[in-house]
C-alpha positions in Angstrom: -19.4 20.6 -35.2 -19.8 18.5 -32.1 -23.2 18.8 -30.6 -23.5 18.4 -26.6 -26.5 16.9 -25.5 -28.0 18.4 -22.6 -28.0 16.4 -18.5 -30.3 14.1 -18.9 -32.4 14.5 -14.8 -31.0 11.5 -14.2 -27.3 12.4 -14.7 -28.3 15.3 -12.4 -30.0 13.5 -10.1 -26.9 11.2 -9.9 -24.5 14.4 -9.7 -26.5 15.4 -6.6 -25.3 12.7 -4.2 -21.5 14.1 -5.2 -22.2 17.5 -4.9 -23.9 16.9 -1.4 -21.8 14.4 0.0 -18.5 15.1 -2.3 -16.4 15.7 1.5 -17.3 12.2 2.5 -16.6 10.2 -0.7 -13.0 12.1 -0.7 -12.5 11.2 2.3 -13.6 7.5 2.4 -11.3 7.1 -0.5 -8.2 8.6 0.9 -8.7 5.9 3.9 -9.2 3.6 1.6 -5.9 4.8 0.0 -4.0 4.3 3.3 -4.5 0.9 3.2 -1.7 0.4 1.1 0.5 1.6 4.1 -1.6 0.1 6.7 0.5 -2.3 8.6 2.7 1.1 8.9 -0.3 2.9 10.6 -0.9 0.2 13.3 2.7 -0.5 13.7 3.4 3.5 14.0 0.3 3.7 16.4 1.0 1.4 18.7 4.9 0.5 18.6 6.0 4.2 18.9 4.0 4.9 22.3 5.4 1.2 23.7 9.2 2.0 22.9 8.4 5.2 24.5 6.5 4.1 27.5 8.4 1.2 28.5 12.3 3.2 27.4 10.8 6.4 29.6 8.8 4.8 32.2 11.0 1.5 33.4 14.4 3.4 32.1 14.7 6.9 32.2 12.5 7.6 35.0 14.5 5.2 37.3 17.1 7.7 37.2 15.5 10.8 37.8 14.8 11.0 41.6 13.5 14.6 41.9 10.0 15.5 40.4 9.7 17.3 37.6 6.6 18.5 37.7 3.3 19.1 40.1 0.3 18.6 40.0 -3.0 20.0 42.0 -2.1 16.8 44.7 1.0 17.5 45.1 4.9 16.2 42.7 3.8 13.6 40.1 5.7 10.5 38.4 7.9 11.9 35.9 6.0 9.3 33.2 2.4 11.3 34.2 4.6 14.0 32.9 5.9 13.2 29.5 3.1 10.8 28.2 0.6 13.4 27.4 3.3 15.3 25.6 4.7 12.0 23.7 1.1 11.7 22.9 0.4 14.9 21.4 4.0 14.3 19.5 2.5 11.2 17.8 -0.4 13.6 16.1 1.6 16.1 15.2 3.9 13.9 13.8 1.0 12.3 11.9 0.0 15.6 10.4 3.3 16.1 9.4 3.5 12.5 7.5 0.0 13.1 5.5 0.0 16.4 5.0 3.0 17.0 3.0 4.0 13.7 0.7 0.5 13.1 0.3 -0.9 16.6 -1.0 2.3 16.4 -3.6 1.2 13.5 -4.8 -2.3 14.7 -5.4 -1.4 17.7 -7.1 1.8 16.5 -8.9 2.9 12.8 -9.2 -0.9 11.3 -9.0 -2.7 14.3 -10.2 -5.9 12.5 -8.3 -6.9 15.9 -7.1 -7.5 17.0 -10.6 -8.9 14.1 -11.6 -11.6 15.0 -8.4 -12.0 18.8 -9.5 -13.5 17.4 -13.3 -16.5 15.4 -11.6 -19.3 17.5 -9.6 -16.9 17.6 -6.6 -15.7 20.8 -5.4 -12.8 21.9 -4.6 -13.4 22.7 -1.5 -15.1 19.5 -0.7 -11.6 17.8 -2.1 -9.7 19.5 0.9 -12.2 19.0 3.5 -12.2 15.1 2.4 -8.6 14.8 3.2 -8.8 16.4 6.6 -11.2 14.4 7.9 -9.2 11.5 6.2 -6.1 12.5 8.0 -7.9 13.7 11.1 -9.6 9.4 11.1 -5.8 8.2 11.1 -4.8 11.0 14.1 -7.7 9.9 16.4 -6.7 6.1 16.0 -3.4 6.4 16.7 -4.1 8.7 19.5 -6.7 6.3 20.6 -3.9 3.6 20.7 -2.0 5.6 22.7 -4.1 6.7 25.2 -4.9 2.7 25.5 -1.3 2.3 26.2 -0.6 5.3 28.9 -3.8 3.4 30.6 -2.0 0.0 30.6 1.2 2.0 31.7 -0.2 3.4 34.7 0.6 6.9 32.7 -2.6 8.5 33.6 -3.4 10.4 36.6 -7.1 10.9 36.1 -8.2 8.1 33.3 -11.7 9.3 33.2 -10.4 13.1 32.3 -7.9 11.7 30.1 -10.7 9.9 28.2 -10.6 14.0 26.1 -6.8 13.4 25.8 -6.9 11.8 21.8 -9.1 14.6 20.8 -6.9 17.0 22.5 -4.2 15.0 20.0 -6.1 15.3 16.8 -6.7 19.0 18.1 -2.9 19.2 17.8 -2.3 17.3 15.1 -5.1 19.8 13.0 -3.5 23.2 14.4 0.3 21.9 13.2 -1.2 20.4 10.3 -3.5 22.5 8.3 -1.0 25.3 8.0 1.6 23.0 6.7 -1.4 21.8 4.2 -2.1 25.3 3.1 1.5 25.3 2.3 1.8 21.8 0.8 -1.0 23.1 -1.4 0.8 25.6 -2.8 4.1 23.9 -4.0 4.5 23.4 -7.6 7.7 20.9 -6.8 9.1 19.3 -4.2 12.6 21.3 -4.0 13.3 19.6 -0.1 10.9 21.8 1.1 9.0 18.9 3.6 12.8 17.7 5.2 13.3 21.4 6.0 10.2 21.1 7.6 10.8 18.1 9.6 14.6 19.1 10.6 14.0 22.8 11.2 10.5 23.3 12.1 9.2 20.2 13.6 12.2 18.7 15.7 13.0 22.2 17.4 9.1 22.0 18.5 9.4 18.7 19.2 12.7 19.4 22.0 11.9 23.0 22.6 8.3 22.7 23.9 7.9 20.7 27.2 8.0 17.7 25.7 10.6 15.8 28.0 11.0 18.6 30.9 8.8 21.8 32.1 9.6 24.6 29.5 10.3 27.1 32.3 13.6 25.1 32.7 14.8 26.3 29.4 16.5 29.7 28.9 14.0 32.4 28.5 15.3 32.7 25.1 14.2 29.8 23.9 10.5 29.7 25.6 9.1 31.6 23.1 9.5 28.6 20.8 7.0 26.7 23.2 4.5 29.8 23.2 4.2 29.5 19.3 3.8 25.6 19.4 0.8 23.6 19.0 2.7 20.6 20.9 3.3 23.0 23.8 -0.3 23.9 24.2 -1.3 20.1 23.9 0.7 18.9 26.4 -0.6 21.2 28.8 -3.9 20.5 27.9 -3.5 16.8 28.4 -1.3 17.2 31.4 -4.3 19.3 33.0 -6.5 16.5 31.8 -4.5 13.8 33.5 -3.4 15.3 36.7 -4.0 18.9 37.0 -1.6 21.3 36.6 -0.9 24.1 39.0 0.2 27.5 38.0 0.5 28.5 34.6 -1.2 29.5 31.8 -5.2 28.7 32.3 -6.3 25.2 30.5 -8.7 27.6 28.1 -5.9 29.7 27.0 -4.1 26.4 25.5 -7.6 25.5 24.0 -8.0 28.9 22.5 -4.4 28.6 21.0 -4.8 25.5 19.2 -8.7 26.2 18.2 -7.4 29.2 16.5 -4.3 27.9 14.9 -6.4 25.2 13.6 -9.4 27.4 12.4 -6.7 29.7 10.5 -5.1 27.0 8.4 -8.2 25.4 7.6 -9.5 28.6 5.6 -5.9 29.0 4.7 -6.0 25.4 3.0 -9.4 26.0 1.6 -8.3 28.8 -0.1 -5.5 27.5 -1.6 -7.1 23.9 -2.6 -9.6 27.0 -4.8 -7.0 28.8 -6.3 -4.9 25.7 -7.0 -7.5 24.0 -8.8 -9.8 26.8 -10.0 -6.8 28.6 -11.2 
């Protein structure tokens, strides 16, 4: 018969760090995990937002010669228009890249989230390390971008805008922890994440303001903006930048994403326990 020797107090002093600080060792690894795609990152971060910028604000917006949008001064450039939107995009899109291929592997093809549930760290702590994780690689690129619409000229207000790349990691959590709850709870990976991306993110993507005001669009199809995190962003940021006038209240589009993010993180929590407690 095996005989199991009792913790020795050192084993649980040494189990204490984990147990108290288990959110911040998973996450510190899972950064340190994304340097293996790292070039990707900064190339991602700051190439998108200059093919953007330079193809919508020295190309596209040469041709449009009636404005698009106002703000609380009076029309604005059509590129103060679109870059909070493109900005908010680059989050979500973000979210979309870690929190689907990357929870698979853990569960699945790595198993590394098991292999986290046998030491003292919780499962909970496992799921909260990966949001921050993700949530570090949202506020750089986000960062970058803002850095960018600055050099552009992009910003109406740069010392309000200075809340637009939280505004973006707001965006990126609110799309993103619901699609984590539901990366979590995948036993396979059936083409599940490319429905995602064809059917859910790219009609948010064109449906929701992103490249003209979303009263423009049939009434039929507003509805899509309503229920979209981007939408909400990029009026956010577009209040940030030049002030919007009319619409829906800048709190409202706070309280939208706030919630939408709050809901999916206890969805994700819950799911990370059952999954690995189960």
């Amino acid at each position: 018969m095996t005989v199991v020797e009792p913790m020795t107090e050192a084993a649980i002093r040494g189990a204490e760090r984990p147990r108290r600080f288990g959110a911040l060792y998973i996450a510190e690894h899972q950064v340190r995990a994304m340097r293996a795609y790292g070039w990707t990152i900064v190339v991602t971060a700051v190439g998108s937002p200059l093919v953007y910028l330079l193809g919508i604000g020295l190309g596209l917006a040469a041709f449009i010669d009636q404005p698009v949008a106002s703000g609380t001064a009076g029309p604005v450039d059509y590129v103060w228009f679109v870059a909070p939107a493109l900005l908010a995009a680059a989050a979500v899109g973000v979210a979309l890249d870690e929190f689907t291929y990357v929870v698979m592997a853990g569960f699945k093809w790595r198993r590394i989230f098991w292999g986290m549930n046998a030491s003292p760290v919780s499962p909970e702590q496992i799921c909260t390390g990966l949001i921050l994780s993700v949530g570090a690689r949202i506020l750089f690129t986000t960062t970058a971008y803002y850095a960018l619409m600055l050099a552009f000229g992009a910003v109406g207000n740069p010392w309000a805008g200075l809340a637009m790349p939280f505004v973006g990691l707001l965006a990126g959590l609110a799309f993103g922890l619901p699609l984590l709850a539901y990366s979590a709870s995948l036993k396979d990976d059936g083409g599940q994440f490319a429905v995602v991306q064809r059917f859910i993110f790219t009609p948010l993507f064109l449906f929701s303001g992103t490249f003209y005001p979303l009263d423009s669009v049939p009434a039929w199809l507003q509805w899509i903006g309503w229920v979209s995190p981007l939408w909400h962003a990029s009026e956010l940021g577009r209040d940030l930048s030049y002030g919007t006038s009319g619409g829906w209240p800048w709190w409202t589009h706070l309280a939208v994403l706030l919630v939408m993010a709050g809901v999916g993180w206890v969805l994700a929590r819950r799911t990370f326990v059952g999954r690995l407690r189960g």
